[in-house]
C-alpha positions as CSV (number, residue, x, y, z in Angstrom):
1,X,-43.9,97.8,0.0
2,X,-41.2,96.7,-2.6
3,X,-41.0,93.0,-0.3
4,X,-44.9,92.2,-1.4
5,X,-44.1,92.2,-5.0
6,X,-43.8,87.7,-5.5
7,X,-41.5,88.2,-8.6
8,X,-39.5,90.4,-6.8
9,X,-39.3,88.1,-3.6
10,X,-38.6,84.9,-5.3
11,X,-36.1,86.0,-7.7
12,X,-34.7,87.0,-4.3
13,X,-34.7,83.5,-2.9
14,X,-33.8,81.6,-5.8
15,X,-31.0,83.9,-7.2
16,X,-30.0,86.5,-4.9
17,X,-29.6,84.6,-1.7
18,X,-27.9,81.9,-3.5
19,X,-25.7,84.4,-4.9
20,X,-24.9,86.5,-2.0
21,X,-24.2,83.2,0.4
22,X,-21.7,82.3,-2.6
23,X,-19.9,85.6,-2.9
24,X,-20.0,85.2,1.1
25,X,-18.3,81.9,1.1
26,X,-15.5,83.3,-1.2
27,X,-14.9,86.2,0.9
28,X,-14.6,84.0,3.8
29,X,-12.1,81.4,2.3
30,X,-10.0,84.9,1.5
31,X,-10.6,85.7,5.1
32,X,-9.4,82.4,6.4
33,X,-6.5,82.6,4.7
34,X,-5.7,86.0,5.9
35,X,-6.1,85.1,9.6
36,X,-4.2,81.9,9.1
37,X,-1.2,83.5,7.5
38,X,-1.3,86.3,10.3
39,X,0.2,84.2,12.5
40,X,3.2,84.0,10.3
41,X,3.2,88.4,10.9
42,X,2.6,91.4,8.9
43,X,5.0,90.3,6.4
44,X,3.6,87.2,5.0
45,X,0.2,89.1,5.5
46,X,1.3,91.6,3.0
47,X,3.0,88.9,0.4
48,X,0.5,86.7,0.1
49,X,-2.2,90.1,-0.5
50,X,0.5,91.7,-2.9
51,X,0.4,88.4,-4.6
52,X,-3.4,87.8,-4.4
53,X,-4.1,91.5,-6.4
54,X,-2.2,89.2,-9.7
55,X,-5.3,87.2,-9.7
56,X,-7.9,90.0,-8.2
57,X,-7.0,91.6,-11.4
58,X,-7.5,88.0,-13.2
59,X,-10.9,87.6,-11.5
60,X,-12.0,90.9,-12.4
61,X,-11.4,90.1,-16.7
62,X,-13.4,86.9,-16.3
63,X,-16.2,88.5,-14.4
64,X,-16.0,90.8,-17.2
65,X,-16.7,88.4,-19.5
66,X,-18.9,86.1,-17.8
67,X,-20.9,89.2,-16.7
68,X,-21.6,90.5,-20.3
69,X,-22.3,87.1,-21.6
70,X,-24.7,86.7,-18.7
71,X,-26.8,89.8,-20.3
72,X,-27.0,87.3,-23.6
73,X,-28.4,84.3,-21.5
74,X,-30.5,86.5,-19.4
75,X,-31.9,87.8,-22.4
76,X,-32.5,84.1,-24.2
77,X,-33.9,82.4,-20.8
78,X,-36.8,85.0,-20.9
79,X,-36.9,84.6,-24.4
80,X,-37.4,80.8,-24.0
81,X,-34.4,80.2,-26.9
82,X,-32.7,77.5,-24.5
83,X,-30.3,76.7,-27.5
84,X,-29.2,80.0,-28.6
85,X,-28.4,80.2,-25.0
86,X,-25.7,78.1,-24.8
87,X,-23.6,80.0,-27.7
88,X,-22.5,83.0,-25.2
89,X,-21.8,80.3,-22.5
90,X,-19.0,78.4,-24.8
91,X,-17.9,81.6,-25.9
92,X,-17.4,82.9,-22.5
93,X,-15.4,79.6,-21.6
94,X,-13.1,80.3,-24.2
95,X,-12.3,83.9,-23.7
96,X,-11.8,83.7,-20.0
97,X,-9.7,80.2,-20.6
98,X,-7.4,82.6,-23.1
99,X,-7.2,84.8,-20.6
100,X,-6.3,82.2,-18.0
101,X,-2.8,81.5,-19.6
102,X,-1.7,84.8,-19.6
103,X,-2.3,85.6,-16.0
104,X,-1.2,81.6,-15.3
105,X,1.6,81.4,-17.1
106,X,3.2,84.8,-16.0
107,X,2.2,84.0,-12.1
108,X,4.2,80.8,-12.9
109,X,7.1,81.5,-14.8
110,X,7.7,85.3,-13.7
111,X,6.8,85.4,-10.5
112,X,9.4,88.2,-9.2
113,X,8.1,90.2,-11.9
114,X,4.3,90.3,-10.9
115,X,5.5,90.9,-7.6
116,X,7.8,93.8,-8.4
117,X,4.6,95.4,-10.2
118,X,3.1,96.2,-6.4
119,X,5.8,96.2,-4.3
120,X,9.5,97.4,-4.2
121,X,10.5,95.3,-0.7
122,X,12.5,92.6,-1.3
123,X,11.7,90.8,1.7
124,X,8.0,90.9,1.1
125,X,8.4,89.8,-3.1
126,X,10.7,86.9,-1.7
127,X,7.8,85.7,0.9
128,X,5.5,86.0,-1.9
129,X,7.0,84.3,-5.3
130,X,6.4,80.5,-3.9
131,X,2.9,81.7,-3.5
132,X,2.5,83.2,-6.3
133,X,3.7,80.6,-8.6
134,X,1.8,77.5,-6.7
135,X,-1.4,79.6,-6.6
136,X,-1.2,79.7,-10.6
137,X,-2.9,76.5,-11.3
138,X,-6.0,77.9,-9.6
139,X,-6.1,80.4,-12.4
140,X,-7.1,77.8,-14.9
141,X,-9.6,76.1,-12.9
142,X,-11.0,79.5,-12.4
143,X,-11.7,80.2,-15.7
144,X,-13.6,76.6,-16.4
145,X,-15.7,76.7,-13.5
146,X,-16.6,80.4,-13.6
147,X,-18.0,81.0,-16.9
148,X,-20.2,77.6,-16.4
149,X,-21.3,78.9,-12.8
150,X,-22.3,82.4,-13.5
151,X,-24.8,81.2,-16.7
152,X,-26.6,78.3,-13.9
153,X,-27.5,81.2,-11.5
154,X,-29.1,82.9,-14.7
155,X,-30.9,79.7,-15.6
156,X,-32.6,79.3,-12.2
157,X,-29.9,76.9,-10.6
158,X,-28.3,79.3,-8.4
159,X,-28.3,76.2,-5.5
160,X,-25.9,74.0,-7.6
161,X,-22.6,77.0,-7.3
162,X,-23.5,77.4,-3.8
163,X,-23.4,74.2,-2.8
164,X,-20.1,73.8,-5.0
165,X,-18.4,77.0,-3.1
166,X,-19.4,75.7,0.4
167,X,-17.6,72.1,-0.3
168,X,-14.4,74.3,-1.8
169,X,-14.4,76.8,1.3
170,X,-14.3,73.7,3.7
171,X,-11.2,72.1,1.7
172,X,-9.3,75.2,1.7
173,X,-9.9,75.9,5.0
174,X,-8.6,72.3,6.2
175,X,-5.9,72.1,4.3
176,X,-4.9,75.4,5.2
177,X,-5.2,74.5,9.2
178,X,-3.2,71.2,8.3
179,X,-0.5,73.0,5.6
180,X,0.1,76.6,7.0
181,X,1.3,75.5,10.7
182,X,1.5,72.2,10.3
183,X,-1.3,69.8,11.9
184,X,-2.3,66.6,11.4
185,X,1.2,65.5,10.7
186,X,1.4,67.5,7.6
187,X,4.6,69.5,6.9
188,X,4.8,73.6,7.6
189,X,4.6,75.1,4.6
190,X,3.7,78.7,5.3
191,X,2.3,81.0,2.9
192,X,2.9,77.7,0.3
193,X,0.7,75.6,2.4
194,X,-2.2,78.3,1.8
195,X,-1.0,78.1,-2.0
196,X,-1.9,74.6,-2.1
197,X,-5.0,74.6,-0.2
198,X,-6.4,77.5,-2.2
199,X,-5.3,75.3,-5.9
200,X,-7.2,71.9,-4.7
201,X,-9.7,73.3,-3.6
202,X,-10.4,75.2,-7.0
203,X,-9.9,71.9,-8.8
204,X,-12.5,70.1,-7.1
205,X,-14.8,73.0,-7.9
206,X,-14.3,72.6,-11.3
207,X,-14.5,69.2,-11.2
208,X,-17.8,69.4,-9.8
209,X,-19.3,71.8,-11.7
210,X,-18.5,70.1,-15.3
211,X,-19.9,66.7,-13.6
212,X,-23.1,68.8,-13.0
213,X,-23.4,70.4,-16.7
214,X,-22.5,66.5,-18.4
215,X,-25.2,64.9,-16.1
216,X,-27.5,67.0,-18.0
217,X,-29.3,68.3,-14.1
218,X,-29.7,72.0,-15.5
219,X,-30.1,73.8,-18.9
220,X,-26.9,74.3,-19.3
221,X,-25.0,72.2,-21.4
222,X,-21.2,71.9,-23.4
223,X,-20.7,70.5,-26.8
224,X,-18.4,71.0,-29.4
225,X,-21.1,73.1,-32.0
226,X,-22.1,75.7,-29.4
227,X,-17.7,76.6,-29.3
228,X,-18.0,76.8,-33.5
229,X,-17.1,81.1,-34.4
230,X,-20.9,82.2,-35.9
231,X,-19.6,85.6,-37.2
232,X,-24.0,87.0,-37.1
233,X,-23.6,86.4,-33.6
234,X,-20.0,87.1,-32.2
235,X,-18.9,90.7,-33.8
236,X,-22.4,91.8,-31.1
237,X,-21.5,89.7,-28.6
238,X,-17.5,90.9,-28.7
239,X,-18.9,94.5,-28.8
240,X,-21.1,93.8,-26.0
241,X,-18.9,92.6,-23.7
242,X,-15.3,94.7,-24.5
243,X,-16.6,97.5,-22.7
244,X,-17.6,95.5,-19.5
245,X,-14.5,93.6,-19.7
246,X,-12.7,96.9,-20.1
247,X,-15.2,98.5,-16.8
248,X,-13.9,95.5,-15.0
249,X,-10.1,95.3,-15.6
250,X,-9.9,99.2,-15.5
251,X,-12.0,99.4,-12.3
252,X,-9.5,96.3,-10.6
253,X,-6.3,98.4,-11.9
254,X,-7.7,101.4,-10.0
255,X,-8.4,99.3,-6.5
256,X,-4.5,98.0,-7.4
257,X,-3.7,101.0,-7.7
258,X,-4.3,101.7,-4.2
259,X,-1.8,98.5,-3.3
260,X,0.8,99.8,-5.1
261,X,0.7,103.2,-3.6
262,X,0.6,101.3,-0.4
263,X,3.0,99.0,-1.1
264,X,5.2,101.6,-1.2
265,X,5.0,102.8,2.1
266,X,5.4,100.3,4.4
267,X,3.5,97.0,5.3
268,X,1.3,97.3,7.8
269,X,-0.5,99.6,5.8
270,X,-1.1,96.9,3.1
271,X,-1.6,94.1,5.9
272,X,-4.3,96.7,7.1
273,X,-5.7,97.3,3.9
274,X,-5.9,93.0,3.1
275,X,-7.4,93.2,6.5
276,X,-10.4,95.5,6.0
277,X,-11.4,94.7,2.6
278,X,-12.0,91.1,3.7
279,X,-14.8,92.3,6.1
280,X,-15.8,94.6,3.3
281,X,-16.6,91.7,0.5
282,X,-18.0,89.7,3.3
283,X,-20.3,92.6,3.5
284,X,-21.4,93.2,0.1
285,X,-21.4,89.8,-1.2
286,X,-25.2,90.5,0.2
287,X,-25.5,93.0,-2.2
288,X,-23.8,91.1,-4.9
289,X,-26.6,88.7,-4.9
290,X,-29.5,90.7,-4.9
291,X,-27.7,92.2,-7.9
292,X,-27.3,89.2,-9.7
293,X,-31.0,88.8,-9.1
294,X,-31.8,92.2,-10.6
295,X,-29.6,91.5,-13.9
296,X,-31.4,88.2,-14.4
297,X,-35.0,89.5,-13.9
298,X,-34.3,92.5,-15.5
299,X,-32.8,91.0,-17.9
300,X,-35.4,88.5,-18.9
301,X,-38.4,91.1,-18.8
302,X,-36.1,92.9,-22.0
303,X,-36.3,90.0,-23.7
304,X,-39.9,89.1,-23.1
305,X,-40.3,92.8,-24.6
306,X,-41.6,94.2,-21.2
307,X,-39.4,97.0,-21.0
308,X,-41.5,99.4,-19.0
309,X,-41.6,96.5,-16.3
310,X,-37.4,96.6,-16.7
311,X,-37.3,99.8,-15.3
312,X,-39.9,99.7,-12.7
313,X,-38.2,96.6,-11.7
314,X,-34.5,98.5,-11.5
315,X,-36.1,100.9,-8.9
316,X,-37.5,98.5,-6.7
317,X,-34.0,96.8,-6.6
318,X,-32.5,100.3,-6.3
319,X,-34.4,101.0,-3.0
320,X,-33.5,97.2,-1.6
321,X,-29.5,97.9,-2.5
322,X,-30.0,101.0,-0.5
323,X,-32.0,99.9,3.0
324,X,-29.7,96.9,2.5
325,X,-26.6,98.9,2.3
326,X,-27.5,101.3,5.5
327,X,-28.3,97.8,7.5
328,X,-24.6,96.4,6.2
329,X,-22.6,99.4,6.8
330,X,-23.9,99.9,10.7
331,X,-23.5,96.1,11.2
332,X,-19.9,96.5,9.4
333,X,-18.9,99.3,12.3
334,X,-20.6,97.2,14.9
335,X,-18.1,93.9,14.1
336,X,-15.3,96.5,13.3
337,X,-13.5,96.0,17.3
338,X,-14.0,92.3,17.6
339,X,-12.9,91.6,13.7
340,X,-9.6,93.7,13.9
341,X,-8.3,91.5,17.3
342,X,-8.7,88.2,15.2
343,X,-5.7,88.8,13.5
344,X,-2.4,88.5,14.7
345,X,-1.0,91.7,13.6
346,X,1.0,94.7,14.8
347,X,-1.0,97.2,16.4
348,X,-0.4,100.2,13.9
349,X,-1.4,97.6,11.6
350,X,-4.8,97.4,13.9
351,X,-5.1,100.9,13.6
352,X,-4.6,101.6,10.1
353,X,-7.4,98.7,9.4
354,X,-10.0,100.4,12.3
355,X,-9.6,103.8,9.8
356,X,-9.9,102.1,6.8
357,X,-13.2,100.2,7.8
358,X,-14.9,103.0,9.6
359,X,-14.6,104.7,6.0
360,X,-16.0,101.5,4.1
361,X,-18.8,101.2,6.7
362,X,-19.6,104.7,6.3
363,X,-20.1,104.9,2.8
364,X,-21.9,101.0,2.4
365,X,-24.9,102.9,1.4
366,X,-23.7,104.5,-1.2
367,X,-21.5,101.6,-2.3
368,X,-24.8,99.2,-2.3
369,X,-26.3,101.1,-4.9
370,X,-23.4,101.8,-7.4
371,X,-23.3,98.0,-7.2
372,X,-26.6,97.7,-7.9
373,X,-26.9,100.7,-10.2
374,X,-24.3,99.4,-12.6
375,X,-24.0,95.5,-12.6
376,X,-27.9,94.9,-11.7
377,X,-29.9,97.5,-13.7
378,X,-27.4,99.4,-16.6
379,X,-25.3,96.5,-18.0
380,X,-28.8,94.3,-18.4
381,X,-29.7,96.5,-20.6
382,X,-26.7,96.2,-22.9
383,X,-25.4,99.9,-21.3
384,X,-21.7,98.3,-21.2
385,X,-20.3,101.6,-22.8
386,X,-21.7,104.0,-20.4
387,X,-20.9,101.9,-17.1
388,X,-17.3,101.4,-18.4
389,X,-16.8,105.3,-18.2
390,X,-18.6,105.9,-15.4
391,X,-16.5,103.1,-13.6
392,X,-13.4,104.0,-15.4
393,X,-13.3,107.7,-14.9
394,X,-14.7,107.6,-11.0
395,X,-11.8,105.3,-9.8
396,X,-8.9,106.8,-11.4
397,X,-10.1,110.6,-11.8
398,X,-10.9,110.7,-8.5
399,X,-9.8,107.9,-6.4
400,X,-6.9,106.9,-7.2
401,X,-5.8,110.9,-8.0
402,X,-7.2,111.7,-4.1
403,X,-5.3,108.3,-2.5
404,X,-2.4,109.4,-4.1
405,X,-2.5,113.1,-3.2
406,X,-3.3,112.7,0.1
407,X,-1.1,110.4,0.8
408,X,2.6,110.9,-0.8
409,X,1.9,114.8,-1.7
410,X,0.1,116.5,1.2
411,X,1.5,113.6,3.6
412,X,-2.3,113.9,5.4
413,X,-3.7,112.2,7.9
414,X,-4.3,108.7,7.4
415,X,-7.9,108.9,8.5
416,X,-8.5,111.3,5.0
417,X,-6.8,108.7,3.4
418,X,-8.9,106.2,4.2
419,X,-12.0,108.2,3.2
420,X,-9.8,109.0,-0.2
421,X,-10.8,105.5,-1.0
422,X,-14.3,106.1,-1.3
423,X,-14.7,109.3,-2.2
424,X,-15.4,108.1,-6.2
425,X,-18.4,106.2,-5.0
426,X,-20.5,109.9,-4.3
427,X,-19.6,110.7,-7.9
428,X,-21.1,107.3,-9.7
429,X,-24.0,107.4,-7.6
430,X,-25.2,110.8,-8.4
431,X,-24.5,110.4,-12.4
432,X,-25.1,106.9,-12.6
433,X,-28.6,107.9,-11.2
434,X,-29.2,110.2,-14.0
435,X,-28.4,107.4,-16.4
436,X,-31.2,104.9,-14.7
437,X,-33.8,108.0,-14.9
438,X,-33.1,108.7,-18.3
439,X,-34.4,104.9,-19.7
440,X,-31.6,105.2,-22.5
441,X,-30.2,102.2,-21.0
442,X,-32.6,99.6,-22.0
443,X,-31.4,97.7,-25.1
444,X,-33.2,94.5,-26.3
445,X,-30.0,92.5,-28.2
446,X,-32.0,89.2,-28.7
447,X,-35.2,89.9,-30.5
């Protein structure tokens, strides 16, 4: 019934698909890289995923920001203020570029000590420091491109990021074929090869995107007046946003966590873990874009003052994430067998990454609508307080406290280990569902 609603159904098309065949593309360039470097063994598998959690933790601070300006735009697009608009857009540039030379700089003048934060094998922080340090310039292009992308998919040019990711993933993954192994005449680099691959292909990206936004072909735009500090404006906007940067950087220190405590085991439990949680983005990136969808209709009806409309709208997204979630999960368990044997990896690795994904497939579901839940329908509404606790508290209250229990104290099955990992989506599903129901999270912060 929820398909025959046409609002509904194109913001679908225009945003969500976009969105999700993005996220998609991502995952896959992670994947790529995964099952190129597997050929160099579990080692290098583990290295380069040990290293990749510096700037999953990176990503997860910008998406922060960009995600709570994108509430602001949102809010202006349905409002029709096309100037004001752009304010949150610079700011959001300039924030995550801050944030860009701490992570970069760190990644590329201390590389043994980001990798001594997740692992204590010396073998494994050796394999991953060139990595590491090459990678960094990919840091600062993420941190342009990003902000600019995330506020055309919430001005209905969702096609122009897409397109931009696709070119990227098909660099990357050619330059990894000709730099990882060596082909095409090019030098064996190894786990630097991928390194370079991943940072050209993150330049051109931003190099595209910023020759969109100065050729004036969408409503976004940068110049100097919209970076100027407008104090009215920015004290709201900072409060805003802290708490979903703060949801975001907590939440990725939580799912780090889980690295570290693996890292400290041995490695084919990390390779395993790298393994199944590429399958697993590929999986929700659907997911991801219907949510952006959600936050940018949702949004918009706020600040056309429609919010009854809001909320309807949240549960017809609500029961999309869910049939969306069941369909992802079984097709997840379905691909499980013939996903595991493309990588060339040790067979307890194998195993350990056949437990971990029967767990994510099993709770998609449920995973589908805290997604949803909590980027699509509460933080539109300006509820960044309440989804940063709810995040917060769920992963390291009771995920990382059961991972850790299960695995180091009561020395458990791996199996309950693996189900460890997603035992804190049952708890922000059930609460996060009273906080929908209840309507308190519907803020209007632009009329």
């Amino acid at each position: 019934m929820f398909l025959k609603d046409r609002e509904l159904k194109n913001a679908i098309i225009s945003i969500g698909i976009p969105v999700a065949l993005q996220n998609m593309l991502t995952s896959l360039l992670n994947m790529i890289d995964t099952v190129m470097i597997g050929s160099l063994g579990d080692g290098a598998v583990a290295a380069v995923g040990l290293a990749n959690q510096w700037f999953f933790i990176f990503n997860l601070v910008i998406f922060g920001i960009v995600s709570g300006s994108s509430i602001y735009v949102s809010q202006f697009y349905g409002k029709g203020d096309f100037e004001n608009m752009q304010v949150p857009v610079a700011y959001s540039v300039t924030l995550c570029f801050f944030v860009s030379l701490i992570f970069g700089f760190l990644a590329l003048f201390a590389p043994r000590f980001v990798m001594s934060l997740f692992t204590n094998d010396a073998a494994t922080i050796d394999t991953g420091i060139p990595y590491l340090r090459i990678a960094s310039l990919s840091y600062f292009m993420m941190a342009l491109s990003l902000p600019i992308a995330n506020a055309m998919r919430a001005a209905d040019a969702a096609l122009i990021p897409l397109a931009v990711t696709g070119s990227a993933l098909l660099i990357n993954t050619g330059l990894n074929y000709a730099l990882i192994n060596g082909h095409f005449g090019a030098p064996a680099l190894g786990v630097s090869g991928a390194a370079i691959a991943t940072s050209t292909a993150r330049v051109v990206e931003m190099l595209v995107i910023y020759s969109v936004v100065f050729s004036k072909r969408t409503k976004i735009r940068v110049k100097a007046h919209y970076f100027k500090f407008k104090r009215d404006f920015a004290l709201p906007y900072i409060k805003t946003i802290l708490p979903v940067v703060g949801n975001e950087s907590m939440w990725g220190l939580g799912i780090s966590m889980y690295n570290i405590m693996f890292g400290h085991t041995n490695n084919a439990i990390v390779a395993a873990n790298q393994i199944s949680r590429n399958l697993e983005q590929i999986m929700t990136a659907f997911c991801m874009g219907i949510g952006s969808a959600a936050a940018v209709v949702i949004g918009r009806k706020i600040g056309e003052k429609k919010k009854n409309e809001a909320f309807t709208y949240a549960g017809k997204f609500a029961i999309t994430s869910v049939v969306m979630g069941f369909g992802l999960g079984v097709l997840m368990l379905l691909l499980m067998p013939a996903y595991i044997n493309m990588y060339s990896v040790s067979p307890e690795a194998k195993e350990y990454a056949r437990m971990m994904m029967i767990a994510f497939g099993t709770f998609m579901t449920v995973k589908m609508y805290n997604y949803m839940n909590i980027v699509g329908v509460l933080r539109s509404g300006g509820d960044t307080a309440f989804c940063f606790w709810l995040d917060a508290s769920s992963v390291w209250l009771v995920g990382v406290v059961s991972v850790f229990l299960a695995l180091f104290v009561f020395k458990a099955p791996f199996w309950i280990v693996a189900f460890c990992l997603v035992l804190e989506e049952a708890v922000k599903a059930l609460v996060g569902y009273i906080r929908y129901r209840s309507k308190a999270w519907l803020n209007d912060l632009v009329n």
